[in-house]
C-alpha positions, 0 to 999 in steps of 0.5 A: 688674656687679649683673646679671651672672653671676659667672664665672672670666671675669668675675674674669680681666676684673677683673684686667685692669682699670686701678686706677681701675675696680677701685677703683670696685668697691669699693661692690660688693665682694660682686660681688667676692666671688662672682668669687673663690668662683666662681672656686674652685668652677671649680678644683674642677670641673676639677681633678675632671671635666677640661676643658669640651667635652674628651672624653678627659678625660671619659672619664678622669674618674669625674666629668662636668659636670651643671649648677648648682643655686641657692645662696647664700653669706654674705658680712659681713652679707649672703647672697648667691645663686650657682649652684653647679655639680653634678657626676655620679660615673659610679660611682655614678649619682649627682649631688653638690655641691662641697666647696668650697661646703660649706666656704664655707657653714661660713664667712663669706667676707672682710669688706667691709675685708678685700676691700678688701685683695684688690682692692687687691693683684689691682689691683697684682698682688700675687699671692701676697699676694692668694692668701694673704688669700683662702686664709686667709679662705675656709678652703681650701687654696693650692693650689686658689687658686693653680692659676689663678695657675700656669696663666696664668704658663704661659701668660705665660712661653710668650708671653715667651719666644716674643714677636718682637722683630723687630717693635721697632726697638731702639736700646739694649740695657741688661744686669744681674743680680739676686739672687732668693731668693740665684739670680741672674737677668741681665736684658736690657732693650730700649731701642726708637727711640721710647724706650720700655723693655722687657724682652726677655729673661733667664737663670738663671746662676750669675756672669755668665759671657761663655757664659751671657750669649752664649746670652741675646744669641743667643736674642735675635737668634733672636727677630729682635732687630736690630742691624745699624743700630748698638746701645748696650750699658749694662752694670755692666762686668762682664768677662764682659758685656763679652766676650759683646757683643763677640763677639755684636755684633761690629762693631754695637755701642757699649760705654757702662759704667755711670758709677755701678758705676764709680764706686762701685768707686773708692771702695770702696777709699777710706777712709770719710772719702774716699769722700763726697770722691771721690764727688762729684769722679768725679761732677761730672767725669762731669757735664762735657757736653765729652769732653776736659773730662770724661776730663782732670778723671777723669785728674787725678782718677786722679793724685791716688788713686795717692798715697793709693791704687793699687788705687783709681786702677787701678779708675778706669783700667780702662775708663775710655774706654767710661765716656765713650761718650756723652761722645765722641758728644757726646751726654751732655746728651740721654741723660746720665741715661738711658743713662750709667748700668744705673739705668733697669735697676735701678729694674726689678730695685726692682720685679722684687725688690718682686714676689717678695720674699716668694719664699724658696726656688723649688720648680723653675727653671720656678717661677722663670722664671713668675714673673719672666716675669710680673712683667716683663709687669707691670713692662712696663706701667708703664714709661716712656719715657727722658728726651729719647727724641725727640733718639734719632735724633741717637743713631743717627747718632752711633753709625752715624758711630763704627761706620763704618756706612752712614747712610740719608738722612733727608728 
């Protein structure tokens, strides 16, 4: 990068970049520093002389594009040359600087450490950190640090909502909600044949109501989601959920209710000193692979809370079938830990709620939906295949047996 010019498309190349590459760039950090300022002076141009090459902001605009000059700026110890760009003012006849660039001349850019912390945070996508660490060393407002981030989640959520699912052949379909700055968002995450997990849609909705989730379901199946072939559904048990897969599905689909909200709703009835108990007596029965092994042990289970208490052994027996699905396709060993339970969904909602954490009020829904769209793309990349993800067409088959649906002859 020594002899590279230092362009706004040299930072967005950066930013793309595996960890390993940015880290290397730690001994050029000066490099570094020239794509952030450069990239400032661009938010400048174009915030006052519009678009490169477009002509109805040019005649819009008292400002035109008029070259660069040499300059430099000092960053730690050192002073380093840039070319600044020039501006014309069409009222006045007259070429000026940025203002950024004098402000920049008035202050040392960050220190060796401190972009270090930048990089860092540009390689995990801590965005708003990172806009925060360089708004607060350059001097200059968020907003013209943050316009490029607005911009490119634009883009990212546009490409999110619009991505065609029918190119995926999905076989799993895991839905559930998450808290963001006290809004819910119910998130749906495909499971595809080969294993791999994405995320392929979500909502902003208040409780998760059968409607709500009923339109997310039917954008999905407009985007080209499949699921004629037969889909596993893995929800928290929400009524709601459940209602909006049935009637959305009707016919295609398996119902697999998370085993650990089942769980965990027993024992919330419990008396703290029975909780551990009861904890692990549901889990070892639901680790029983045998479909009658497993269901007698939760039944006899369920006895035993009638006598300390009812509302406990109701919560056990609502749903109590659609907890053993796996169980009864005689696949709990394969997919046990991947799909009994919405954990491969809420490890995503971890990292979903690591990204925004910081997010205490959304200014607008569209601020919302850019910035869960872009963690999601993110979060995507990172994602690992389930566990047993080549015994998937043993799912297939299961389900295809359960539903009554045609089978296609494997050679």
């Amino acid at each position: 990068m020594k002899n590279k010019e230092i362009t706004s498309k040299n930072l967005n190349w950066f930013i793309e970049q595996p960890l390993e590459t940015q880290l290397d760039l730690f001994k050029h950090y000066t490099e570094i520093a020239q794509l952030i300022a450069n990239q400032v002076f661009e938010d400048e141009v174009h915030q006052k002389a519009g678009e490169r090459y477009s002509r109805e902001n040019q005649n819009e605009s008292n400002y035109s594009r008029w070259g660069n000059n040499p300059g430099s700026i000092r960053i730690g110890e050192e002073r380093v040359k840039m070319r600044v760009p020039r501006l014309y003012d069409k009222q006045t006849g007259r070429t000026e600087g940025l203002d950024s660039y004098k402000k920049l001349r008035e202050t040392d850019l960050p220190s060796e450490a401190l972009l270090k912390k930048i990089i860092i945070g540009l390689s995990e996508n801590r965005y708003e950190e990172v806009v925060k660490m360089a708004t607060d060393s350059f001097g200059l407002s968020q907003s013209s640090v943050s316009r490029a981030f607005i911009e490119e989640s634009k883009k990212v959520l546009e490409c999110f909502e619009s991505r065609e699912l029918g190119l995926y052949d999905f076989i799993a379909l895991v839905i559930d909600g998450k808290y963001l700055a006290k809004e819910q968002v119910v998130i749906a995450l495909g499971v595809t044949i080969s294993g791999d997990k994405i995320p392929i849609g979500f909502i902003h909705t208040i409780t998760e109501n059968s409607r709500a989730i009923k339109g997310l379901l039917k954008n999905l199946i407009e985007r080209g989601f499949k699921f004629t072939e037969g889909i596993l559904t893995i929800t928290d048990g929400s009524k709601g959920l459940i209602k909006a897969v049935k009637e959305t599905f009707s016919g295609f689909a398996i119902e697999q209710r998370c085993t650990w909200h089942k769980r965990e709703n027993v024992v919330s009835y419990l008396k703290d000193e029975e909780k551990d108990i009861y904890r692990g007596k549901l889990q070892r029965s639901y680790s029983e692979p045998d479909y009658e092994t497993a269901k007698m042990k939760l039944l006899q289970i369920r006895d035993e809370l009638k006598k300390i208490n009812y509302s406990a052994a109701n919560s056990l027996e609502e749903g109590l079938e659609e907890t053993l699905t796996l169980h009864r396709l005689g696949l709990v060993e394969e997919f046990g830990k991947s799909l009994s339970t919405t954990n491969i969904i809420e490890n995503l909602n971890s990292q979903l709620g690591g990204y925004l954490r910081r997010i205490k009020y959304w200014v607008t829904p569209e601020m919302r939906a850019r910035w869960v769209a872009t963690a999601l793309f993110q979060i995507e990349k990172r994602m690992r295949k389930i566990n047993s993800y080549k015994k998937l067409n043993l799912l297939r088959m299961a389900i295809k047996s359960e539903l009554k649906l045609n089978q296609t002859k494997v050679a």
